[in-house]
N, C-alpha and C positions, 0 to 999 in steps of 0.2 A: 161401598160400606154404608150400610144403614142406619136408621135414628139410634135404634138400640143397642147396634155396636157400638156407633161412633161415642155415645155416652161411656158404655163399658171400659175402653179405652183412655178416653179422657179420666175417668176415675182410677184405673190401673197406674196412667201416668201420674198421677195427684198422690198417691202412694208412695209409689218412685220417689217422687220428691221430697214427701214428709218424710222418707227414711236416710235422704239425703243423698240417693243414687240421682242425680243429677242429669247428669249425662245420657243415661237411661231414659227417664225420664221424657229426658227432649225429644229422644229415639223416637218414642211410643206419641208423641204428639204432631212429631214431623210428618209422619206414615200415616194421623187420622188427616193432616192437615191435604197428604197427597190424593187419599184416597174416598176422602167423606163429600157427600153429595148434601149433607143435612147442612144446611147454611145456619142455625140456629148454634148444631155441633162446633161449626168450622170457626163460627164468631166466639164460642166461649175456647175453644182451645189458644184461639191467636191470643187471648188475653191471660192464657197462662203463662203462653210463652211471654209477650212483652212482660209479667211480670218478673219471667225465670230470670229474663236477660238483664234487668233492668237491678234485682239482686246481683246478679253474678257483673259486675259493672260492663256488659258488652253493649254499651247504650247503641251503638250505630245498630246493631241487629234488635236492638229495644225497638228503635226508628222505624226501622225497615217492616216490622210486623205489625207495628201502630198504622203502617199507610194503609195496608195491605185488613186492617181489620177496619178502617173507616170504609174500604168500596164495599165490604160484607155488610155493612149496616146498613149501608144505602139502598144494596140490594132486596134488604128486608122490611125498610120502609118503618121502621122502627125508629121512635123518639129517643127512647130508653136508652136503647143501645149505640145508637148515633151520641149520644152525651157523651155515653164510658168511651168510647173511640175519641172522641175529642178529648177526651181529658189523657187518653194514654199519648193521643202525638203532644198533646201538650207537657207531660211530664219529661214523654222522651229528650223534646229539644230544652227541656229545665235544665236536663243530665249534659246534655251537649252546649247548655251554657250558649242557647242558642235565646236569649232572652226575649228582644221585641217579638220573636216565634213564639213563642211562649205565652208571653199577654196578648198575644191575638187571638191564638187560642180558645183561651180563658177565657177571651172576652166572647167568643162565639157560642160554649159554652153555655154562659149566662143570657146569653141571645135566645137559645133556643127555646121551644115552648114551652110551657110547667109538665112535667115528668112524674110520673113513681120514683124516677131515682134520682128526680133532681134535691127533694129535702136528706138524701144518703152522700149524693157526690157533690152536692153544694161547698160542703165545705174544705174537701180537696180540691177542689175547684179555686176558692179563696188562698188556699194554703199554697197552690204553685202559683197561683198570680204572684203573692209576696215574696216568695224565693227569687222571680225573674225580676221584681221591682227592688230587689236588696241585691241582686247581682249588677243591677244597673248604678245602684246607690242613690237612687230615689228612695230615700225611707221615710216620707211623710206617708206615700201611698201605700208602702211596703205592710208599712205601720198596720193603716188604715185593713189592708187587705188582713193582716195575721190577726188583728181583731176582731174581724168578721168572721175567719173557721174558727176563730176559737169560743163565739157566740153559738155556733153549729155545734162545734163539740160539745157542748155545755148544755145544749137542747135538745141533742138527740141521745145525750151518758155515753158517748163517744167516745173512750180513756186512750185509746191508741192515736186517733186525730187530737187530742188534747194533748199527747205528749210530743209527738211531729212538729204542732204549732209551737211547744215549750221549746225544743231544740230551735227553731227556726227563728223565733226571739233571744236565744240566745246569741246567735250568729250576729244577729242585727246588733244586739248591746253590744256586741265586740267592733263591730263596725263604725258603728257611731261614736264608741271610745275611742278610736284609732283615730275618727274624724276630730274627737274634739281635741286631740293630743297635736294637732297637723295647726288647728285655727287656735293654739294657745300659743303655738310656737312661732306663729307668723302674726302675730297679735288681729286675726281676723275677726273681729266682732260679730258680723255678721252669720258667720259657720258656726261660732258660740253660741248665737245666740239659739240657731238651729237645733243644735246639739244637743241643747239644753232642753227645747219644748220635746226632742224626739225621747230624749229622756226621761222628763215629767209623764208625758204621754203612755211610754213603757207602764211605769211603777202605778201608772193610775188605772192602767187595764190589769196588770193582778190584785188592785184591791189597794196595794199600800200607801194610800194616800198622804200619809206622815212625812213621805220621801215626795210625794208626787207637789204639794206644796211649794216646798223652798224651791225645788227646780223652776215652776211655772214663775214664781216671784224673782227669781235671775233673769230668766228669759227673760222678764216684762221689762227687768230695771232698761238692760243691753237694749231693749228694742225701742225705751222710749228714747235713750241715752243717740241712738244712732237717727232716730226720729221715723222709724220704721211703722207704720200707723197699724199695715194690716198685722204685721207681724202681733201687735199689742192686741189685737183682735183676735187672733189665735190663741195666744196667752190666755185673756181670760174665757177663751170659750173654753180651753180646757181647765178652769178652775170653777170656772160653773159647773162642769159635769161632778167635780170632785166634791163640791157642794150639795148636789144632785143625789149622789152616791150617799150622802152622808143624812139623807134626808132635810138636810139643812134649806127650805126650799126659801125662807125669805132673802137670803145669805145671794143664794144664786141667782135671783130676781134683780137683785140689785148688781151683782157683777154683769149678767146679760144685760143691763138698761145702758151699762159703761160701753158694755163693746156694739150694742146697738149704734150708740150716738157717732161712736168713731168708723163704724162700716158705712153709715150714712156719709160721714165728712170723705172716707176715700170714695164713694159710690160703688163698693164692690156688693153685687147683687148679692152673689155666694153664701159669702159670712153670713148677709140678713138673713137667707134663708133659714141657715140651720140655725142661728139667734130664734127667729121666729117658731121655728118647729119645738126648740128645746124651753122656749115661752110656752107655749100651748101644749105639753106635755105636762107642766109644771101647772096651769092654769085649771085643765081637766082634771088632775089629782087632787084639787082644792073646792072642786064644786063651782069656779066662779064663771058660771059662762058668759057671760057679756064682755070679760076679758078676753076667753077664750075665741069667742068667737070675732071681735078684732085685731085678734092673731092670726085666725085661720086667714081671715078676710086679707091682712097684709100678705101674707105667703102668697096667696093665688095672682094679688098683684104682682109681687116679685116674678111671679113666675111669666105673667105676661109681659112685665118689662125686660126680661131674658128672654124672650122669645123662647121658652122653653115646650115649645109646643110644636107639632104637626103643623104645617103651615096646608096641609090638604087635607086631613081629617080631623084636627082641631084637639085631639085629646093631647093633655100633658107628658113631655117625654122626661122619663125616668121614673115615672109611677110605678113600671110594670118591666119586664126583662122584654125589649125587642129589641131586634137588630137596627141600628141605625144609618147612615148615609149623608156623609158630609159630601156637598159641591164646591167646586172653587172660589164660588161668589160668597162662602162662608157660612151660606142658609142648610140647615138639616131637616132632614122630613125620616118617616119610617122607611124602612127598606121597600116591607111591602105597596107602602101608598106609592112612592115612586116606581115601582115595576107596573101598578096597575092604571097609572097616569098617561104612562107609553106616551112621553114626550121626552125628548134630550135636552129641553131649555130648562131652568128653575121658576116651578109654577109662581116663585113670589116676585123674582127681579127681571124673569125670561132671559138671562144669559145662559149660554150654550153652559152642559153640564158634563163635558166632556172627562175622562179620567178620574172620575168620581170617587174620593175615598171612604173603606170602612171604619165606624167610630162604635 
């Protein structure tokens, strides 16, 4: 079967489908898939199909056609299409509730190089990270993740991936209810207090700030109350953004200077960071650069004092989307600088770098 059929076909099946002959359908796609030599053909059919199946809830044949359309992208040598293949075995094993499957995925994904389609599937990319990070019940990250497709949606007039993300925050409010329902009954302070910033967090990413307030001011009381430092640090980072949002930028000067001093008292590099960044966003929008620029100037320390860096080529990691490479000894380098090292010790401690995990 050649280019021009295998196309005709796929399009006769796509018919099929919008008319809701299903079944059919898959007929006419099964028979391009037997019989098409067009690898171009063969890779957009598989992707109808993992979509057929993946509507029709037959996730394991969803699986089965996602493997089967990553060796066809590989084949073609293709960024683009290596992406969309990753993201369908990542939805797949979403569906099968196959979760750390799932954010490894994603996280390969966001590995790969800058794309045509990565500013289109960036943000389903984000959007099943947070599904498998809320099936897990991590919802700080979960959070983190549905915030980001829905930054995507928002910047590309995305209304479909904008309401995906809505249902999928909805799931999470329920979950996080259920959780605070579990640490009120068990008088858990600590899961309250949780609960509570997951919540502020929520109401502060649709805008409703009114709500997103009193929540971040419980959290804070709970976390001085239990004498939780970083948690207080979280607290008001998210009331600085609420500040932020509200244009109030002197307001939230002064709540970053609070959880500056207390990131400093626990030494957690983290917090300073995004303190420091959410400084020097606020600093740039007022003209003042000699602030500015002893913000910028603290970030790149923080960043040296996390060893956030290549310890073989030297550039910042987390600037840019690459694959990374944790060794046992705990030191991370890029993927690629260690394959082109061609040594199995860790260039910074030389302990053997055996069993090496992806990060």
């Amino acid at each position: 079967m050649g280019q021009d059929q295998t196309k005709q076909q796929i399009e006769k099946g796509l018919q099929l489908y919008q008319s809701n002959q299903t079944e059919k359908a898959l007929q006419v796609w099964m028979k391009v898939l037997e019989k098409s030599s067009d690898l171009m053909g063969r890779f957009r059919v598989l992707g109808c199909l993992v979509t057929a199946h993946s509507e029709m809830g037959r996730y394991k044949e969803m699986l089965k056609f996602a493997v089967v359309q990553i060796d066809t992208a590989r084949e073609l040598e293709d960024a683009d299409f290596l992406l969309e293949s990753y993201l369908n075995l990542a939805r797949s094993n979403e569906k099968l509730c196959e979760f750390h499957k799932t954010i490894s995925y994603c996280k390969t994904c966001l590995g790969l190089p800058g794309t045509r389609a990565g500013a289109q599937l960036g943000g389903q990319v984000s959007l099943s990270m947070g599904n498998a990070f809320l099936g897990l019940s991590v919802f700080q990250k979960a959070l983190e993740s549905f915030e980001k497709a829905l930054r995507y949606a928002h910047n590309n007039d995305d209304a479909m991936l904008e309401c995906r993300v809505c249902c999928s925050l909805g799931s999470f409010y329920a979950q996080v209810k259920e959780s605070m329902k579990i640490a009120l009954q068990h008088g858990d302070r600590p899961l309250q207090a949780l609960c509570l910033l997951c919540f502020a967090d929520i109401h502060r990413s649709r805008g409703d700030l009114e709500t997103a307030f009193p929540r971040y001011d419980s959290a804070m009381s709970i976390m001085t109350e239990i004498g939780n430092r970083l948690g207080q640090v979280q607290a008001l980072l998210g009331v600085a953004k609420c500040w932020i949002a509200r244009k109030a930028l002197d307001k939230a000067l002064d709540v970053i200077e609070r959880a500056q001093d207390l990131a400093e008292e626990v030494g957690n590099k983290l917090s300073q960071l995004k303190l420091h960044c959410l400084s020097e966003s606020i600093y740039r929008s007022k003209g003042l650069q000699r602030e500015l620029r002893a913000h910028v100037v603290r970030f790149h320390e923080c960043v040296e004092e996390t060893e956030l860096y290549c310890g073989l080529c030297g550039e910042s990691i987390g600037e840019k989307n690459s694959r990374l490479q944790a060794l046992p000894c705990s030191h991370i380098f890029h993927l690629r600088c260690l394959q082109n090292n061609g040594t199995r010790s860790c260039p910074n401690c030389r302990r053997s770098s055996m069993k090496p995990g992806f990060v």
